[in-house]
C-alpha positions as a Markdown table, in Angstrom:
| # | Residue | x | y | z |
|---|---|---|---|---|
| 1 | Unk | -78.4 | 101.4 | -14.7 |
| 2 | Unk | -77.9 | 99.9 | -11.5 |
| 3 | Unk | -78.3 | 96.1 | -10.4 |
| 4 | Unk | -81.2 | 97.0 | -8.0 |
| 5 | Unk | -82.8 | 99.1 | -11.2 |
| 6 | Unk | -82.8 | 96.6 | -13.9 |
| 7 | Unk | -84.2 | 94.0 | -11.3 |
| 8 | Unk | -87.3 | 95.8 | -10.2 |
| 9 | Unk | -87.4 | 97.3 | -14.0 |
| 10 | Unk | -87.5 | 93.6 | -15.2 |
| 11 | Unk | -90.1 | 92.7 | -12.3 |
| 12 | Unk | -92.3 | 95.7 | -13.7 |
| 13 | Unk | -91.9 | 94.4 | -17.3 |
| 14 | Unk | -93.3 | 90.9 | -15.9 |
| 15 | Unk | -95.7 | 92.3 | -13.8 |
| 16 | Unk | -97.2 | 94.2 | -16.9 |
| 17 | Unk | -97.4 | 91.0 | -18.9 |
| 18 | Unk | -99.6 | 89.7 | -16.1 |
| 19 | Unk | -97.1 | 87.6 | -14.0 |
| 20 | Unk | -98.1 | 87.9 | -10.8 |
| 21 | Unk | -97.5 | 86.8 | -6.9 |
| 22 | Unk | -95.5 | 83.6 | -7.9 |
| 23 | Unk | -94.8 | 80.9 | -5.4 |
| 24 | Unk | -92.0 | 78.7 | -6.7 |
| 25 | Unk | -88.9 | 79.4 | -9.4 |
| 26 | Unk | -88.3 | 76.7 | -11.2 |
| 27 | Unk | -85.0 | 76.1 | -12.5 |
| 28 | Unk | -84.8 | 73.6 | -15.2 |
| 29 | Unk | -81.2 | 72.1 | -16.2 |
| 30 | Unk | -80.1 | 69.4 | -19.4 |
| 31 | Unk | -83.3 | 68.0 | -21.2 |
| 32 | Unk | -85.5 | 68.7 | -17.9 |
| 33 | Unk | -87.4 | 71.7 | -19.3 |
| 34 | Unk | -90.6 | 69.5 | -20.5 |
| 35 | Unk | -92.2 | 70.3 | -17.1 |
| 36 | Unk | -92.3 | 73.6 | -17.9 |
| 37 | Unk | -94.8 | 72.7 | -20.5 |
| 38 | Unk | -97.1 | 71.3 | -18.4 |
| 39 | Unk | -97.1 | 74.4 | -16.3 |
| 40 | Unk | -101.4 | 75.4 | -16.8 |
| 41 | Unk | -102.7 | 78.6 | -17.7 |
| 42 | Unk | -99.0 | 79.4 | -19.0 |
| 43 | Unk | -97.8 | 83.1 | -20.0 |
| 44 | Unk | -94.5 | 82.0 | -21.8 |
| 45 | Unk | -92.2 | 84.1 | -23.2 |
| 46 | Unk | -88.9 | 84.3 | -25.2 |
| 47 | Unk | -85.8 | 85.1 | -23.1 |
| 48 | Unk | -85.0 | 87.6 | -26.2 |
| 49 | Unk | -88.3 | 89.2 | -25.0 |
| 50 | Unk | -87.4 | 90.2 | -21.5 |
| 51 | Unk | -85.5 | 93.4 | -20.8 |
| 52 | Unk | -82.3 | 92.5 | -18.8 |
| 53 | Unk | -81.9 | 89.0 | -19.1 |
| 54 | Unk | -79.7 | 86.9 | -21.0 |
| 55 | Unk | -79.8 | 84.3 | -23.7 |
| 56 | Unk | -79.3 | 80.4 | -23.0 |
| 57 | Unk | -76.9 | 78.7 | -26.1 |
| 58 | Unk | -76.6 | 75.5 | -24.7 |
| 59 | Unk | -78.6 | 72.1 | -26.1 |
| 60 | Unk | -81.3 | 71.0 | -24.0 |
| 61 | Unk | -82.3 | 74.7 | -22.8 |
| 62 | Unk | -85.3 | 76.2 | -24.9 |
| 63 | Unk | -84.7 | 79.8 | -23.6 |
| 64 | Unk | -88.4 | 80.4 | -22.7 |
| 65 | Unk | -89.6 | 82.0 | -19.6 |
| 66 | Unk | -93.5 | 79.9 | -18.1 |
| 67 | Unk | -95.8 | 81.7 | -15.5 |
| 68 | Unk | -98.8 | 80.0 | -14.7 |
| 69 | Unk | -100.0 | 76.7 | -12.4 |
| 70 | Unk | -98.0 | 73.5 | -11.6 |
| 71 | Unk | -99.6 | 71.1 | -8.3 |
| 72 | Unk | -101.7 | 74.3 | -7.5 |
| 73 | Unk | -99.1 | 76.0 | -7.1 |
| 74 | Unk | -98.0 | 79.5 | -9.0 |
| 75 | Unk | -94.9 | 78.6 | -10.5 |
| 76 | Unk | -91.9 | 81.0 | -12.5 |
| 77 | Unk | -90.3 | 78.5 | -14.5 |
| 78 | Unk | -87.0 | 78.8 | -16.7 |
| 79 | Unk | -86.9 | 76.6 | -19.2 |
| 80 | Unk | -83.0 | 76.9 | -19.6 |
| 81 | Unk | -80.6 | 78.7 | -17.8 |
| 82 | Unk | -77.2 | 80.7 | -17.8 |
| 83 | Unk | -73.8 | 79.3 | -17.4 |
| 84 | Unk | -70.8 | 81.1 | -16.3 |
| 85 | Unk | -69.3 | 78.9 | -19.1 |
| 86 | Unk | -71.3 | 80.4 | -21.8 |
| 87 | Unk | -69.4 | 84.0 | -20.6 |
| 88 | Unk | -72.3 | 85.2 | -18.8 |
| 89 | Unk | -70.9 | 87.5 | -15.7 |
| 90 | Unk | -72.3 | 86.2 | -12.6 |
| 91 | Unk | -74.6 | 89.1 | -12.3 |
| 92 | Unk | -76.6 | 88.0 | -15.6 |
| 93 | Unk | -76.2 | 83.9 | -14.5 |
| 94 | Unk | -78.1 | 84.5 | -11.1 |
| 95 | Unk | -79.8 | 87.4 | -12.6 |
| 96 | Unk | -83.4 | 85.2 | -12.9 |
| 97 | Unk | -83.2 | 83.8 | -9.1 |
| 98 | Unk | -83.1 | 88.2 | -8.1 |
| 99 | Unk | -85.9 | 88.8 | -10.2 |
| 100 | Unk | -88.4 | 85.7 | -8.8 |
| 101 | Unk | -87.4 | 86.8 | -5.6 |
| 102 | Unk | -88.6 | 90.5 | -6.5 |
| 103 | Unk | -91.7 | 88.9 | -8.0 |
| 104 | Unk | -92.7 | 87.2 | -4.3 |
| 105 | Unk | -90.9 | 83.9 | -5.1 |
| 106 | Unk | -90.3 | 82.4 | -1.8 |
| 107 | Unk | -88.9 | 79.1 | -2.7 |
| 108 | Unk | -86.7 | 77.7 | -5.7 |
| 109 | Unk | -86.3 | 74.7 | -6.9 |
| 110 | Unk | -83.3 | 74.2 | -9.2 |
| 111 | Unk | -82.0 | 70.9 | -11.1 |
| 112 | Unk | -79.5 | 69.8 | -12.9 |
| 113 | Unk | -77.9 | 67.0 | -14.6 |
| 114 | Unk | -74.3 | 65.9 | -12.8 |
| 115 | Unk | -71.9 | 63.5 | -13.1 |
| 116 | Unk | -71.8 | 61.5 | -10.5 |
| 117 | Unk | -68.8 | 60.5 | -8.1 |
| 118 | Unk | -70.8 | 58.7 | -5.1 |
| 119 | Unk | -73.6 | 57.5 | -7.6 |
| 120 | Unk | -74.0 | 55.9 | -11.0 |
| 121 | Unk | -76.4 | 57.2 | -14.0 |
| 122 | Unk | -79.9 | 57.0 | -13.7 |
| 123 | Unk | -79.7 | 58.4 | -10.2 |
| 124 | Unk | -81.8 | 61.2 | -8.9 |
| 125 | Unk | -79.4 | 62.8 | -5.9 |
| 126 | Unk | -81.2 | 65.1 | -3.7 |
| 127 | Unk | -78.3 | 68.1 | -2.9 |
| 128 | Unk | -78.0 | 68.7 | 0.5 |
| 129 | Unk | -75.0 | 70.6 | 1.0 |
| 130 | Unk | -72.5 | 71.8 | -2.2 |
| 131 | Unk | -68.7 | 73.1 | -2.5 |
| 132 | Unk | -68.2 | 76.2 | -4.7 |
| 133 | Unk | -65.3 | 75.4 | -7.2 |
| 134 | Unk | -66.0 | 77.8 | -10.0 |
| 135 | Unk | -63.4 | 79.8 | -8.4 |
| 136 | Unk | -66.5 | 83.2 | -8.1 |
| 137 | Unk | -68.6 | 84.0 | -6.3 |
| 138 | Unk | -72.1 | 85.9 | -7.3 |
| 139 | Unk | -72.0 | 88.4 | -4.5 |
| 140 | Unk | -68.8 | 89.9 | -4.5 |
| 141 | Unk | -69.4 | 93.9 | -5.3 |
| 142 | Unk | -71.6 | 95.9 | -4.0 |
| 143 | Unk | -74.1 | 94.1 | -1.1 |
| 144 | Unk | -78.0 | 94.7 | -2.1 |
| 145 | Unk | -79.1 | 95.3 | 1.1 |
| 146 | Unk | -82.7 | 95.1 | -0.2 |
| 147 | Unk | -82.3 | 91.4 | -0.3 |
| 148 | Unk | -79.6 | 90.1 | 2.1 |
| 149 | Unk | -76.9 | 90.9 | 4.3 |
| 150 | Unk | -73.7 | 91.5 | 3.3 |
| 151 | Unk | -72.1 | 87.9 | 4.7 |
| 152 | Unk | -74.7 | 85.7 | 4.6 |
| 153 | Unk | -74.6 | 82.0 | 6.3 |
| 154 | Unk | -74.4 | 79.3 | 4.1 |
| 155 | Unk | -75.3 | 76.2 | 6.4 |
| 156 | Unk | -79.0 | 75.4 | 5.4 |
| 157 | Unk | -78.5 | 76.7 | 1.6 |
| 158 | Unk | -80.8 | 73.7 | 1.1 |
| 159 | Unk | -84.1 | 73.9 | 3.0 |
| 160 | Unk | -83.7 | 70.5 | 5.5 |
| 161 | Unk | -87.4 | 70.4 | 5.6 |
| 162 | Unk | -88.0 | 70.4 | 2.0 |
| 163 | Unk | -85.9 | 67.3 | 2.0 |
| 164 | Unk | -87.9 | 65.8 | 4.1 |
| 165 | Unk | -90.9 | 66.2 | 1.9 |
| 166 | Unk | -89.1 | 65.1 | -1.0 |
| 167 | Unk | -88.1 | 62.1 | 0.9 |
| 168 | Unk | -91.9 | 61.2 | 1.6 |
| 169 | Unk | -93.0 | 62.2 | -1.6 |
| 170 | Unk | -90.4 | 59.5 | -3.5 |
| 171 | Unk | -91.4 | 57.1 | -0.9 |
| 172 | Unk | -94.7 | 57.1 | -2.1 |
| 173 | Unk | -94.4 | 57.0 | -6.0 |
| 174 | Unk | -91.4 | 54.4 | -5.3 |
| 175 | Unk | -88.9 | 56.2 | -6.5 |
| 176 | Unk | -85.5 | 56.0 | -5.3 |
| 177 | Unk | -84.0 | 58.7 | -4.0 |
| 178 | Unk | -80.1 | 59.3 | -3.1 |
| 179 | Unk | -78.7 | 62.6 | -1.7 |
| 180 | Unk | -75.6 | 64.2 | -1.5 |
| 181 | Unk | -73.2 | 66.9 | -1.7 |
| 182 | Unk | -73.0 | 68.6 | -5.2 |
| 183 | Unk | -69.6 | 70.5 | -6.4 |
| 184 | Unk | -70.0 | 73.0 | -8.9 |
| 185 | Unk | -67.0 | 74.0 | -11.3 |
| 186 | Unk | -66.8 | 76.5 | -13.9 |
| 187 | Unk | -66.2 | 74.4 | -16.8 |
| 188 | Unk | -67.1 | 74.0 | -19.9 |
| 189 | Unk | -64.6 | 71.3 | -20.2 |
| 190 | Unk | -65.3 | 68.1 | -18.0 |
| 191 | Unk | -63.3 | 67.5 | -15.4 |
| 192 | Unk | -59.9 | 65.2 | -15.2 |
| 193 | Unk | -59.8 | 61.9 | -13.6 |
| 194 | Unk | -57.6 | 63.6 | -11.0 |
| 195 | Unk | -59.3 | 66.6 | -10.7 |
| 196 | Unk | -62.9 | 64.0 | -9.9 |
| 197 | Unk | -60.1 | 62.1 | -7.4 |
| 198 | Unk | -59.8 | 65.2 | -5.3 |
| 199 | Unk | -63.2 | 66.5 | -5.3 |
| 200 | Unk | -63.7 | 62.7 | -4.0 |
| 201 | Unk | -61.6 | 63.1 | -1.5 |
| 202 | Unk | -63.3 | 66.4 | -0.6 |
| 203 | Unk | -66.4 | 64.8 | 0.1 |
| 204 | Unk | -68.2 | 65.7 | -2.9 |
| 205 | Unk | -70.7 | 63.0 | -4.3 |
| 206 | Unk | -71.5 | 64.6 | -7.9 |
| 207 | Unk | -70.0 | 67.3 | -10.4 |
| 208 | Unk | -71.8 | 69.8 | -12.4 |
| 209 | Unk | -71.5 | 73.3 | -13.9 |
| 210 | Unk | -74.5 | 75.5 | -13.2 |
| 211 | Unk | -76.6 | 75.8 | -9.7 |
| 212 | Unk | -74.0 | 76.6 | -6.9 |
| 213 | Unk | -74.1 | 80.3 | -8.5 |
| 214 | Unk | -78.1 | 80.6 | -8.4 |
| 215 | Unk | -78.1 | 79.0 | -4.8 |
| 216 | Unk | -76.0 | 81.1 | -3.7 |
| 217 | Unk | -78.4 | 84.4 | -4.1 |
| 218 | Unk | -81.4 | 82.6 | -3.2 |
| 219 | Unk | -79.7 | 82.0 | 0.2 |
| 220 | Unk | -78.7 | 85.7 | 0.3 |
| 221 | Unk | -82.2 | 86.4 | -0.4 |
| 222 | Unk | -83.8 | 84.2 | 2.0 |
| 223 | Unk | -85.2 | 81.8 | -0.3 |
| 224 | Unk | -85.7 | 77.9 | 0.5 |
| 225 | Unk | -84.1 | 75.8 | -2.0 |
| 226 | Unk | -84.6 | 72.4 | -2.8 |
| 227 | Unk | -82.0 | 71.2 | -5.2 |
| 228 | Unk | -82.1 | 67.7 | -7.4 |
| 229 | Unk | -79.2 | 66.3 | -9.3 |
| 230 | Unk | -79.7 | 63.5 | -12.5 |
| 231 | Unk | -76.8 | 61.9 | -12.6 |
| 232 | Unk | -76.2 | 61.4 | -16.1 |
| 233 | Unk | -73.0 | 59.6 | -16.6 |
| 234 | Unk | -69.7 | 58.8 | -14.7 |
| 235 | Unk | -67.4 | 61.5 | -13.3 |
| 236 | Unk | -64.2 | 61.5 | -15.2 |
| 237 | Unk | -61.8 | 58.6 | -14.8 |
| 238 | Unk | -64.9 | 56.3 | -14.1 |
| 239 | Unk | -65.9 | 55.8 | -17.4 |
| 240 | Unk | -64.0 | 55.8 | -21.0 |
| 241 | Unk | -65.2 | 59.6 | -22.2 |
| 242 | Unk | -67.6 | 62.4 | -21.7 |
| 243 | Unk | -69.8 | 63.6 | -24.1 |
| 244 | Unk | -73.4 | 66.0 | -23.9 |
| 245 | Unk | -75.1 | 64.0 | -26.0 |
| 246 | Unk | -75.1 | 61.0 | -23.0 |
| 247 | Unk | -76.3 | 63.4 | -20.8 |
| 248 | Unk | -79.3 | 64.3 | -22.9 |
| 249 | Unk | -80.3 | 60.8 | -23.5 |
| 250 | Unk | -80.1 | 59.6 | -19.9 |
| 251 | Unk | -82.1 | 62.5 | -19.0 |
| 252 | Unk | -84.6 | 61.4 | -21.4 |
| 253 | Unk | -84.8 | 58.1 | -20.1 |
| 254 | Unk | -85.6 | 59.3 | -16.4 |
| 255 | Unk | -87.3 | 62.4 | -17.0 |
| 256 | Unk | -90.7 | 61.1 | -16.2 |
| 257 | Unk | -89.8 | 60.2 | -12.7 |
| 258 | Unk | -87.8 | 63.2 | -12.5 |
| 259 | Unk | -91.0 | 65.4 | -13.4 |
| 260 | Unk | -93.5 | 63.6 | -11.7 |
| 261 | Unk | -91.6 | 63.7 | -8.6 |
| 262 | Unk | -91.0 | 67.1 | -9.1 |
| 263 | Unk | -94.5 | 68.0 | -9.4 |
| 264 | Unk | -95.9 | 65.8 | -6.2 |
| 265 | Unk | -93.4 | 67.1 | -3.9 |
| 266 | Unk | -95.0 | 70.9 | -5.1 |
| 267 | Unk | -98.6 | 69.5 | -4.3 |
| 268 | Unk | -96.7 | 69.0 | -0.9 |
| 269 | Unk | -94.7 | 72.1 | 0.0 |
């Protein structure tokens, strides 16, 4: 089976389970996929459930697929996502971004937690711009012409406009927003102090391991994106030693700001 067949046979499967004319894919990264559960009128199913889609392993990803309303809006939410690190090819990683585009999906908005270079923990990093360091890239093979061209531009990857809202949005909750260019490796190690020294030096302001793949296709596919980092801890070298369970707990403390800016700047878009 083709690429192009298992999406539109995955979109079918959906479609069937009464998923229908969504707005918004949400992607949800480290201990962010609670706002998935307040997603209204939910259809929510198991990852396992879903013909042609792969299986999250990580902590702090449920593996659950939510259809339903979010700030009146019809949202496809992934509660949990694929990493290249996990051994997933890149077709099954950005996999989920083809299929909400198939769905009607206009918009994304993915998250992530980071380490941060330019900003401490506790900081919520709007992505404007990010540098591909996994060392792939998600369309190489065969173009789907169905969905983009075959060398698509990269320059507003992230929707400039939906910055702006987001801007407005914090402004009015009072919540601090930074922004900043995102790097995205393969991992799964973390990075080494030098290797955080030269992504410094390339202009990068935080370092993670998942969203430069899934951006990637939604700009092929002509998607707006609107991307948020939670920095969770200090990019190697910054701070004694890495560890996931930091990253969970910081994302627990800031979750609430995280989710209810998340769902005001919806209401807005």
């Amino acid at each position: 089976m083709t690429l192009l067949e298992k999406i539109y046979e995955t979109r079918d499967f959906l479609q069937d389970k009464g998923i229908a004319a969504p707005e918004f894919g949400l992607i949800l990264g480290s201990g962010l996929g609670e706002l998935a559960e307040e997603v209204e009128n939910a259809i929510v199913l198991d990852y396992a459930d879903i013909p042609n889609w792969g299986q999250s392993t990580v902590v702090g990803h449920a593996g659950k697929l939510i259809y339903g309303d979010l700030s009146g809006r019809k949202v496809l939410a992934l509660q949990g996502r694929f990493h290249f690190y996990e051994g997933n090819p890149m077709e099954v990683v950005t996999f989920p971004v083809r299929v909400m585009k198939a769905l009607g999906c206009h918009s994304v908005v993915v998250t992530n937690a980071a380490g941060g270079i330019g900003f401490g923990p506790g900081t919520l990093m709007l992505i404007n711009d990010h540098i591909n360091m996994t060392g792939a890239n998600p369309l190489i093979g065969e173009n789907l012409d169905e969905f983009g061209p075959r060398f698509p531009d990269m320059s507003k990857a992230y929707t400039p406009e939906y910055r702006q809202v987001a801007y407005q949005v914090a402004d009015k909750l009072g919540i601090t927003l930074s922004e900043g260019v995102y790097l995205g490796c393969s991992g799964p190690t973390y990075e080494t102090p030098a290797e955080i020294r030269a992504f410094k030096t390339l202009g990068a302001d935080a370092v993670g391991m998942s969203t430069v793949p899934e951006v990637i296709v939604a700009a092929h596919s002509g998607m707006k994106v609107l991307g948020i980092s939670a920095i969770t801890n200090h990019a190697a070298g910054f701070q004694e030693e890495l560890n996931h369970e930091e990253v969970v707990e910081v994302t627990t403390r800031i979750k609430e700001d995280f989710k209810g800016l998340i769902k005001a700047i919806l209401a807005e878009l």
